[in-house]
C-alpha positions as CSV (number, residue, x, y, z in Angstrom):
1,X,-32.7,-6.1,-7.8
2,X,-35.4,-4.2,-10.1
3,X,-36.3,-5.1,-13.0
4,X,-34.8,-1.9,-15.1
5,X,-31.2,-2.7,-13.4
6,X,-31.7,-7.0,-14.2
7,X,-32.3,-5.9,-18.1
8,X,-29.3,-4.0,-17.7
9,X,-27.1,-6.8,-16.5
10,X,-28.2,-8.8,-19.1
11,X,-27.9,-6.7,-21.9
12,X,-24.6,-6.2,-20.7
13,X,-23.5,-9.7,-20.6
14,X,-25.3,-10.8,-23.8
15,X,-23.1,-7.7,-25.5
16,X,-20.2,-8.8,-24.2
17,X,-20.7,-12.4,-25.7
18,X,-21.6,-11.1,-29.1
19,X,-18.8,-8.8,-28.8
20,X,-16.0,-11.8,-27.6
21,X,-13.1,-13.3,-29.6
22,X,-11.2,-14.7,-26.9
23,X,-11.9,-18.3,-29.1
24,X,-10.9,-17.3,-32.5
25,X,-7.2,-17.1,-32.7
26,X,-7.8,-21.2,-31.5
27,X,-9.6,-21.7,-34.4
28,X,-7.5,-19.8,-36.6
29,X,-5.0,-22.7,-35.3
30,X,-6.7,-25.3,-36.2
31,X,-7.5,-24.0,-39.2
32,X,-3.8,-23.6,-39.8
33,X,-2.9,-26.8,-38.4
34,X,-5.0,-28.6,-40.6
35,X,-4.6,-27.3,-43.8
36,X,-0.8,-28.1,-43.5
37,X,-1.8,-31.5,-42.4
38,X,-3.5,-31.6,-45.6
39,X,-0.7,-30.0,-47.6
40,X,1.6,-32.3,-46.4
41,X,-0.3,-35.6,-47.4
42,X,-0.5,-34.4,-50.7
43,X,3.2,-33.3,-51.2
44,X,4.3,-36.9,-49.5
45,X,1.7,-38.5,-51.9
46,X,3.6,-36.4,-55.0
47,X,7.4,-37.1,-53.6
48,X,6.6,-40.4,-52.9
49,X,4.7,-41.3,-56.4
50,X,7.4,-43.5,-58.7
51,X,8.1,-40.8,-61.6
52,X,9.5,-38.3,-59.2
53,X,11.4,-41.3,-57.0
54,X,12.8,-42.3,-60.6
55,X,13.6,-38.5,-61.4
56,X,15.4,-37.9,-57.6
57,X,17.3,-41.6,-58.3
58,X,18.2,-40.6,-62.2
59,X,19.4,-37.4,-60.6
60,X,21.7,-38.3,-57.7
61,X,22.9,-41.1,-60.1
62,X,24.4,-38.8,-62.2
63,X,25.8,-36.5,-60.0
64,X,27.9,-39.6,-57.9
65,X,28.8,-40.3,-61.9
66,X,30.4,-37.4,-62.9
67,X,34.2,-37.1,-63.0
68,X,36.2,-34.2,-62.4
């Protein structure tokens, strides 16, 4: 191989690789994945906190009370 066709090849490849998403719809995953992860910690941390257990309690309480 000459020199003119090996910076050829290489410009090629290095284009190529500038040029590549194969990886990003992985990362858009984990992107994904962890920003639910993270949404889902807080909304336990919410639903789980005692005014809104005592709000969920006070409510089903009242609704097994009521008489038809």
């Amino acid at each position: 191989m000459n020199d003119t066709s090996t910076t050829a090849v290489l410009r090629a490849r290095l284009t190529g690789l500038v040029h590549d998403d194969d990886g990003m719809s992985t990362v858009e995953y984990a992107i994904g994945t962890v920003a639910a992860a993270a949404f889902a910690a807080v909304l336990y941390a919410v639903v789980s906190g005692d005014s809104v257990v005592g709000a969920l309690t006070g409510i089903v309480q009242r609704a097994l009370s009521t008489t038809f």
